[in-house]
C-alpha positions in Angstrom: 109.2 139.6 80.7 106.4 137.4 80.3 104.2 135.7 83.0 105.0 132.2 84.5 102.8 129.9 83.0 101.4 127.1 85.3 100.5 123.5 84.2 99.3 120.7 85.9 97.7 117.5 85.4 94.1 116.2 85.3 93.9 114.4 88.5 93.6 117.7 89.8 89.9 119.9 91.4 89.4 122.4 89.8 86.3 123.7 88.0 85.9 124.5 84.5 85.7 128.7 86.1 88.5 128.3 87.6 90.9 127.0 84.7 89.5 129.8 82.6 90.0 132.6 85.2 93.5 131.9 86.5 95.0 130.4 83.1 95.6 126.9 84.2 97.1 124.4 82.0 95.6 120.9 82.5 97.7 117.9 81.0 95.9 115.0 81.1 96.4 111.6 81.8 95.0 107.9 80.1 92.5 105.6 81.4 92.1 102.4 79.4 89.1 100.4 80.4 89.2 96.5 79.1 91.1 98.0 76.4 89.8 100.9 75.4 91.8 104.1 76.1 90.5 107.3 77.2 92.0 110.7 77.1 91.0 112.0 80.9 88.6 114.8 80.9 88.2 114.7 76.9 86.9 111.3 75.9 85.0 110.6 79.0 83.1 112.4 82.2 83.5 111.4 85.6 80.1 110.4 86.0 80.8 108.1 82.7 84.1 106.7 84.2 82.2 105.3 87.3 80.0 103.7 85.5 82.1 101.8 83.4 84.3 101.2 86.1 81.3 99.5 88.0 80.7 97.3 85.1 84.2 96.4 83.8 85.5 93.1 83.8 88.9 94.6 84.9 90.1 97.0 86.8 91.3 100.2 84.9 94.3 101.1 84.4 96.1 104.9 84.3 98.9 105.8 82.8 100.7 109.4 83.2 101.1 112.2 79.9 103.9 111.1 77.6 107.3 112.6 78.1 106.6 114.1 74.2 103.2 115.4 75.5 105.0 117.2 78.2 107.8 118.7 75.6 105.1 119.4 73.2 102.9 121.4 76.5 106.5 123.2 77.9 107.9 124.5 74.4 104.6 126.1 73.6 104.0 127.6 76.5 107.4 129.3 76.2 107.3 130.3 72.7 106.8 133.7 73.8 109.8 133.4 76.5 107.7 132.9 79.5 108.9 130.5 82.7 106.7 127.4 83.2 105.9 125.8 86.4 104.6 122.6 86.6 102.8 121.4 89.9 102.0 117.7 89.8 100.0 114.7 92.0 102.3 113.1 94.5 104.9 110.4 93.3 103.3 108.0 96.0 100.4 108.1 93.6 102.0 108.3 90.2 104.4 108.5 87.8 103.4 111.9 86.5 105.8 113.9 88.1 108.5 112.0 86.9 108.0 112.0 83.2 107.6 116.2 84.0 111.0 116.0 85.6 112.3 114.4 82.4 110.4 116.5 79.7 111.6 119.4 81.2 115.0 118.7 81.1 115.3 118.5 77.1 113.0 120.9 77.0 113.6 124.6 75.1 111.7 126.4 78.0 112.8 127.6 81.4 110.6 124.4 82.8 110.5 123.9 86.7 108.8 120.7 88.3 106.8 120.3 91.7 105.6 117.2 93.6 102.6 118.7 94.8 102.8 115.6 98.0 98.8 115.7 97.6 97.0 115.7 94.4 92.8 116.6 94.1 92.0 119.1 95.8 94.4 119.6 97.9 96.9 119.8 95.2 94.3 122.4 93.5 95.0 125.1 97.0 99.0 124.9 96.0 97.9 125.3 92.2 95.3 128.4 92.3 97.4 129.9 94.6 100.6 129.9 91.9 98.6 130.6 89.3 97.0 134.0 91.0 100.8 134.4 92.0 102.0 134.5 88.2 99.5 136.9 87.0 100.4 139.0 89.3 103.8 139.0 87.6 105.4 137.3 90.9 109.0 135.5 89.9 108.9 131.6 90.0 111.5 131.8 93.1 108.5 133.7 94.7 105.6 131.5 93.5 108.0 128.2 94.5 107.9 129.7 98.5 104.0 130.7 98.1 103.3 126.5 97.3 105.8 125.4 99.5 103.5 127.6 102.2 100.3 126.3 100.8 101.9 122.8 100.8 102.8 123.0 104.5 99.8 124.0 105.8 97.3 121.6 103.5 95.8 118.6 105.1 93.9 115.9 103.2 92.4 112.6 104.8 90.3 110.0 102.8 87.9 107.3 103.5 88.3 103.9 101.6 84.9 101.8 102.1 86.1 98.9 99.8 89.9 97.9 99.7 89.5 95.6 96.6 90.9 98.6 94.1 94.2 99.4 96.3 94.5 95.8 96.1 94.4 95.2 92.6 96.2 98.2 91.9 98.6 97.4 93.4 98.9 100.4 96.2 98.3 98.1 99.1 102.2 97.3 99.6 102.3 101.5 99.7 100.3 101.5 102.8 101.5 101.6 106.0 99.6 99.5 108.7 97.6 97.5 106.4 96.7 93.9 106.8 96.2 92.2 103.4 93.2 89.8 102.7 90.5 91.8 105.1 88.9 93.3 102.2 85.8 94.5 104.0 87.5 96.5 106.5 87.1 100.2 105.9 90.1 102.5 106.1 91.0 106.2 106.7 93.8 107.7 105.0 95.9 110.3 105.6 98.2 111.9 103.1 100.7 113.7 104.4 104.8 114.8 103.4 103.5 112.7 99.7 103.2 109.7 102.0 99.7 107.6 102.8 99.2 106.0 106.0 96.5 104.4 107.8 95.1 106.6 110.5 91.8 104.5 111.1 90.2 101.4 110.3 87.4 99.2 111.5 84.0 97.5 109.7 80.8 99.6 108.9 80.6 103.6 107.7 80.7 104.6 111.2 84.8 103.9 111.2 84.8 106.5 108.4 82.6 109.5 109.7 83.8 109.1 113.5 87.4 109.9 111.9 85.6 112.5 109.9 83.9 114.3 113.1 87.6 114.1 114.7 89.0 116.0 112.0 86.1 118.7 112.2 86.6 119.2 115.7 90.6 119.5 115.3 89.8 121.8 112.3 87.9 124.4 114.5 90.9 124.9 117.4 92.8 125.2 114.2 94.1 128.9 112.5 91.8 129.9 110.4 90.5 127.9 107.5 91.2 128.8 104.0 89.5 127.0 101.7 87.9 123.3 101.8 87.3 120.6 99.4 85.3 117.4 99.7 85.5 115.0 96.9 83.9 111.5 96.5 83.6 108.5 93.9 80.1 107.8 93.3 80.2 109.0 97.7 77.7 112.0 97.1 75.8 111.1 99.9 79.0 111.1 102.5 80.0 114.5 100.3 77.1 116.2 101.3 77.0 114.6 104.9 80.2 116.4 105.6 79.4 119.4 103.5 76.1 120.1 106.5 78.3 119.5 108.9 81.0 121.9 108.2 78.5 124.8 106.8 77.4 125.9 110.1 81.1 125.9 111.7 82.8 127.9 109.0 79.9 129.8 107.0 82.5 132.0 105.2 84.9 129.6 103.9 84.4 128.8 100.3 84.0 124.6 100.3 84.1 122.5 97.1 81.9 119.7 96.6 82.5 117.6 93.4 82.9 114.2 92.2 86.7 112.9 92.0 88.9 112.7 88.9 88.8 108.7 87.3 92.6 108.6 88.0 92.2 108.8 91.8 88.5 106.9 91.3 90.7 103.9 90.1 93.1 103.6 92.9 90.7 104.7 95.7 87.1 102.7 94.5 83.5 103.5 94.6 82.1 105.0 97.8 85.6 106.9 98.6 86.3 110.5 99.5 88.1 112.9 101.2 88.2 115.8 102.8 90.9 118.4 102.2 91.8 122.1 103.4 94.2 124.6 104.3 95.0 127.3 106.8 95.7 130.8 106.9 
Protein backbone atom coordinates (compact mmCIF):
# COMPACT_ATOMS: atom_id res chain seq x y z
CA UNK A 1 0.00 0.00 0.00
CA UNK A 2 1.14 3.24 -0.75
CA UNK A 3 2.47 6.00 1.72
CA UNK A 4 0.10 8.58 3.46
CA UNK A 5 0.56 11.66 1.75
CA UNK A 6 0.61 14.87 4.02
CA UNK A 7 -0.73 18.38 2.94
CA UNK A 8 -0.96 21.43 4.58
CA UNK A 9 -1.31 24.95 3.95
CA UNK A 10 1.01 27.97 3.44
CA UNK A 11 0.69 29.77 6.66
CA UNK A 12 2.81 27.11 7.75
CA UNK A 13 7.27 27.20 8.78
CA UNK A 14 8.77 25.32 7.05
CA UNK A 15 11.85 25.74 4.89
CA UNK A 16 12.18 25.11 1.26
CA UNK A 17 14.74 21.79 2.67
CA UNK A 18 12.41 20.70 4.55
CA UNK A 19 9.32 20.45 2.06
CA UNK A 20 11.70 18.67 -0.32
CA UNK A 21 13.04 16.12 2.18
CA UNK A 22 9.90 14.95 4.03
CA UNK A 23 7.44 15.27 0.86
CA UNK A 24 5.30 18.02 2.16
CA UNK A 25 2.38 19.32 0.21
CA UNK A 26 1.87 23.06 0.66
CA UNK A 27 -1.66 24.44 -0.40
CA UNK A 28 -1.62 27.87 -0.51
CA UNK A 29 -3.71 30.55 0.37
CA UNK A 30 -4.76 34.36 -1.33
CA UNK A 31 -3.69 37.67 -0.27
CA UNK A 32 -5.29 40.57 -2.21
CA UNK A 33 -3.68 43.85 -1.46
CA UNK A 34 -6.00 47.08 -2.68
CA UNK A 35 -7.09 44.70 -5.15
CA UNK A 36 -4.58 42.89 -6.41
CA UNK A 37 -4.54 39.07 -5.59
CA UNK A 38 -1.62 37.14 -4.71
CA UNK A 39 -1.19 33.45 -4.80
CA UNK A 40 0.92 32.99 -1.19
CA UNK A 41 4.38 31.87 -1.55
CA UNK A 42 4.11 32.00 -5.62
CA UNK A 43 3.30 35.55 -6.64
CA UNK A 44 5.01 37.26 -3.75
CA UNK A 45 7.88 36.87 -0.89
CA UNK A 46 7.50 37.60 2.57
CA UNK A 47 9.84 40.24 2.55
CA UNK A 48 7.67 41.79 -0.55
CA UNK A 49 4.35 41.23 1.36
CA UNK A 50 5.65 43.53 4.26
CA UNK A 51 6.42 46.02 2.22
CA UNK A 52 3.37 46.40 0.52
CA UNK A 53 1.59 45.87 3.46
CA UNK A 54 3.44 49.01 5.10
CA UNK A 55 2.40 51.11 2.15
CA UNK A 56 -1.21 49.98 1.35
CA UNK A 57 -4.03 52.04 1.67
CA UNK A 58 -5.91 49.08 3.14
CA UNK A 59 -5.50 46.44 5.09
CA UNK A 60 -5.01 43.04 3.22
CA UNK A 61 -7.16 40.65 3.11
CA UNK A 62 -6.71 36.46 3.13
CA UNK A 63 -8.75 34.18 1.97
CA UNK A 64 -8.35 30.24 2.43
CA UNK A 65 -7.67 27.50 -0.92
CA UNK A 66 -10.87 26.89 -2.80
CA UNK A 67 -12.91 23.89 -1.89
CA UNK A 68 -12.00 22.82 -5.86
CA UNK A 69 -8.31 23.47 -5.10
CA UNK A 70 -8.48 21.12 -2.23
CA UNK A 71 -10.47 18.33 -4.47
CA UNK A 72 -8.09 18.99 -7.27
CA UNK A 73 -4.75 18.60 -4.38
CA UNK A 74 -6.69 15.27 -2.61
CA UNK A 75 -7.61 13.32 -5.91
CA UNK A 76 -4.10 13.60 -7.23
CA UNK A 77 -2.41 12.79 -4.42
CA UNK A 78 -4.46 9.51 -4.32
CA UNK A 79 -4.30 8.54 -7.90
CA UNK A 80 -1.97 6.04 -6.99
CA UNK A 81 -4.26 4.75 -3.87
CA UNK A 82 -2.44 6.39 -1.16
CA UNK A 83 -4.24 7.96 2.21
CA UNK A 84 -3.95 11.72 2.58
CA UNK A 85 -3.71 13.67 5.70
CA UNK A 86 -4.35 17.07 5.79
CA UNK A 87 -3.01 19.09 8.90
CA UNK A 88 -4.28 22.72 8.86
CA UNK A 89 -3.81 26.39 10.91
CA UNK A 90 -6.35 26.60 13.67
CA UNK A 91 -10.06 27.52 12.93
CA UNK A 92 -9.64 30.55 15.51
CA UNK A 93 -7.47 31.88 12.78
CA UNK A 94 -9.17 30.71 9.54
CA UNK A 95 -11.33 29.18 7.52
CA UNK A 96 -8.93 26.76 5.97
CA UNK A 97 -9.71 23.86 7.75
CA UNK A 98 -13.12 24.05 6.96
CA UNK A 99 -13.14 24.23 3.29
CA UNK A 100 -10.52 20.89 3.82
CA UNK A 101 -13.20 19.28 5.85
CA UNK A 102 -15.65 19.83 2.93
CA UNK A 103 -13.22 18.97 -0.01
CA UNK A 104 -12.57 15.93 1.44
CA UNK A 105 -15.84 14.74 1.85
CA UNK A 106 -16.69 14.64 -2.09
CA UNK A 107 -13.46 13.77 -2.59
CA UNK A 108 -12.31 10.27 -4.50
CA UNK A 109 -9.34 9.81 -1.92
CA UNK A 110 -9.23 8.39 1.57
CA UNK A 111 -8.83 12.25 2.74
CA UNK A 112 -8.56 12.89 6.60
CA UNK A 113 -8.56 16.54 8.07
CA UNK A 114 -6.72 18.04 11.25
CA UNK A 115 -7.10 21.38 13.11
CA UNK A 116 -3.62 21.76 13.86
CA UNK A 117 -4.97 24.40 17.13
CA UNK A 118 -1.64 26.34 16.22
CA UNK A 119 -0.51 27.20 12.80
CA UNK A 120 3.47 28.62 11.98
CA UNK A 121 5.72 26.97 13.41
CA UNK A 122 4.19 25.33 15.87
CA UNK A 123 1.78 23.79 13.46
CA UNK A 124 5.17 22.93 11.35
CA UNK A 125 6.40 20.34 14.79
CA UNK A 126 2.83 18.35 14.32
CA UNK A 127 3.49 18.54 10.39
CA UNK A 128 7.31 17.20 10.05
CA UNK A 129 6.67 14.91 12.60
CA UNK A 130 3.60 13.11 10.31
CA UNK A 131 5.35 13.48 7.49
CA UNK A 132 8.63 11.51 8.78
CA UNK A 133 5.81 9.21 10.32
CA UNK A 134 4.29 8.38 6.71
CA UNK A 135 7.59 7.60 5.07
CA UNK A 136 8.23 5.41 7.35
CA UNK A 137 5.16 3.57 6.13
CA UNK A 138 3.23 4.28 9.65
CA UNK A 139 -0.80 3.93 9.16
CA UNK A 140 -2.74 7.24 9.44
CA UNK A 141 -4.47 5.80 12.79
CA UNK A 142 -0.68 5.87 13.92
CA UNK A 143 0.39 9.26 12.51
CA UNK A 144 -3.19 10.86 13.94
CA UNK A 145 -1.79 9.72 17.79
CA UNK A 146 1.92 10.90 16.86
CA UNK A 147 0.24 14.85 16.09
CA UNK A 148 -2.19 14.48 18.62
CA UNK A 149 1.22 13.92 20.99
CA UNK A 150 3.01 16.71 19.22
CA UNK A 151 -0.11 18.85 19.55
CA UNK A 152 -0.30 18.31 23.33
CA UNK A 153 2.93 19.06 24.20
CA UNK A 154 3.45 22.38 21.72
CA UNK A 155 3.39 25.75 23.19
CA UNK A 156 3.30 28.99 21.13
CA UNK A 157 3.04 32.65 22.72
CA UNK A 158 3.17 35.88 20.49
CA UNK A 159 3.92 39.46 21.02
CA UNK A 160 1.58 42.05 19.29
CA UNK A 161 3.39 45.67 19.43
CA UNK A 162 0.55 47.44 17.38
CA UNK A 163 -3.17 46.24 17.86
CA UNK A 164 -4.46 48.33 14.74
CA UNK A 165 -4.36 44.89 12.37
CA UNK A 166 -6.47 42.56 14.96
CA UNK A 167 -8.57 45.50 14.86
CA UNK A 168 -9.26 45.98 11.49
CA UNK A 169 -9.35 42.41 10.85
CA UNK A 170 -11.59 41.85 12.68
CA UNK A 171 -9.88 39.35 15.45
CA UNK A 172 -10.21 41.68 18.31
CA UNK A 173 -13.82 40.33 19.28
CA UNK A 174 -11.78 36.73 19.24
CA UNK A 175 -9.68 37.85 22.11
CA UNK A 176 -10.25 37.31 25.41
CA UNK A 177 -9.40 40.18 27.93
CA UNK A 178 -9.05 42.80 25.49
CA UNK A 179 -10.09 46.33 25.90
CA UNK A 180 -11.01 47.91 22.53
CA UNK A 181 -9.81 51.58 21.55
CA UNK A 182 -6.14 51.36 23.47
CA UNK A 183 -4.46 50.80 20.35
CA UNK A 184 -0.98 51.44 21.72
CA UNK A 185 -1.07 48.97 24.35
CA UNK A 186 1.24 45.99 23.52
CA UNK A 187 -0.14 42.46 24.02
CA UNK A 188 1.13 38.89 24.63
CA UNK A 189 -0.67 36.05 23.20
CA UNK A 190 -0.94 32.79 24.02
CA UNK A 191 -2.43 30.11 21.78
CA UNK A 192 -3.41 27.31 23.27
CA UNK A 193 -6.39 24.21 22.83
CA UNK A 194 -6.88 26.57 18.98
CA UNK A 195 -7.91 29.38 21.39
CA UNK A 196 -5.92 32.97 21.78
CA UNK A 197 -5.95 34.75 24.96
CA UNK A 198 -4.25 37.58 26.44
CA UNK A 199 -1.64 36.54 28.87
CA UNK A 200 0.09 40.06 29.09
CA UNK A 201 -0.22 43.54 28.26
CA UNK A 202 1.11 46.89 29.16
CA UNK A 203 2.85 50.02 27.04
CA UNK A 204 6.53 49.95 25.75
CA UNK A 205 8.69 46.58 24.39
CA UNK A 206 9.57 45.86 27.81
CA UNK A 207 5.72 44.23 28.34
CA UNK A 208 6.73 41.95 25.51
CA UNK A 209 10.34 40.65 26.38
CA UNK A 210 9.59 40.48 30.33
CA UNK A 211 6.75 37.77 29.18
CA UNK A 212 9.43 36.46 26.88
CA UNK A 213 12.18 35.94 29.72
CA UNK A 214 9.15 34.20 31.86
CA UNK A 215 8.64 31.81 29.25
CA UNK A 216 12.45 31.04 28.98
CA UNK A 217 12.78 30.47 32.52
CA UNK A 218 9.59 28.08 32.62
CA UNK A 219 11.06 26.42 29.41
CA UNK A 220 14.25 25.27 31.25
CA UNK A 221 12.38 23.47 34.48
CA UNK A 222 10.49 22.05 31.59
CA UNK A 223 11.17 18.17 29.92
CA UNK A 224 13.40 18.41 27.49
CA UNK A 225 13.01 20.76 24.52
CA UNK A 226 12.47 19.40 21.12
CA UNK A 227 12.65 21.73 18.70
CA UNK A 228 12.10 25.75 18.73
CA UNK A 229 10.82 28.29 16.34
CA UNK A 230 10.90 32.02 16.49
CA UNK A 231 9.08 33.92 13.89
CA UNK A 232 8.56 37.74 13.41
CA UNK A 233 6.96 40.30 10.92
CA UNK A 234 9.41 42.73 9.89
CA UNK A 235 10.51 41.82 14.20
CA UNK A 236 14.17 40.54 13.17
CA UNK A 237 15.60 42.41 15.72
CA UNK A 238 13.24 40.87 18.77
CA UNK A 239 13.89 37.34 16.59
CA UNK A 240 17.43 37.43 17.14
CA UNK A 241 17.11 39.03 20.72
CA UNK A 242 15.45 35.84 21.76
CA UNK A 243 17.46 33.61 19.44
CA UNK A 244 20.90 34.87 21.99
CA UNK A 245 19.04 34.33 24.69
CA UNK A 246 17.99 30.81 24.20
CA UNK A 247 21.42 29.58 22.41
CA UNK A 248 23.29 29.38 25.55
CA UNK A 249 20.44 27.44 27.64
CA UNK A 250 19.72 24.78 25.03
CA UNK A 251 22.87 24.56 22.65
CA UNK A 252 21.60 21.28 21.14
CA UNK A 253 18.21 22.03 20.22
CA UNK A 254 17.72 22.88 16.58
CA UNK A 255 15.85 26.64 16.72
CA UNK A 256 14.28 28.28 13.61
CA UNK A 257 14.53 31.81 12.95
CA UNK A 258 12.54 33.15 9.96
CA UNK A 259 10.28 35.82 8.91
CA UNK A 260 6.41 34.85 9.29
CA UNK A 261 4.06 33.86 6.45
CA UNK A 262 1.77 37.21 5.04
CA UNK A 263 -1.31 35.36 6.22
CA UNK A 264 -0.40 35.51 9.93
CA UNK A 265 1.60 39.01 9.02
CA UNK A 266 -1.99 40.41 8.22
CA UNK A 267 -3.77 39.44 11.31
CA UNK A 268 -0.74 39.90 13.68
CA UNK A 269 0.99 43.44 12.15
CA UNK A 270 4.46 44.67 11.75
CA UNK A 271 6.86 44.24 14.68
CA UNK A 272 5.04 40.87 15.86
CA UNK A 273 6.40 37.46 16.72
CA UNK A 274 6.42 34.50 18.50
CA UNK A 275 8.02 32.03 20.06
CA UNK A 276 7.06 28.43 19.74
CA UNK A 277 8.36 24.76 20.87
CA UNK A 278 7.74 21.46 21.98
CA UNK A 279 8.88 18.82 24.49
CA UNK A 280 10.05 15.51 24.55
Amino acid sequence: MANVKIVTDSSVQLTPEEVQKYEIHVIPLIIEIDQKTYVDGQDITRQGFMTAMAHAENLPKTSQPSIGAFLDLFDSLAADGSPVLAIHMTETISGTVNAAHQAGEISRADVTVVDSEFTDRGMAFQVIEAAKAAQAGKTVPEILQIIADVRDRTHLVMGVSDLTNLVKGGRMSRVSGMISGLLNIKIVLELKKGQLDVVSKGRGVKTLMRYVDKTITQMQNLPPIKAIGISHADGLKIGQDIMAALKPLFPEVPILLRETDPIIATHAGPGAFALMFYTK
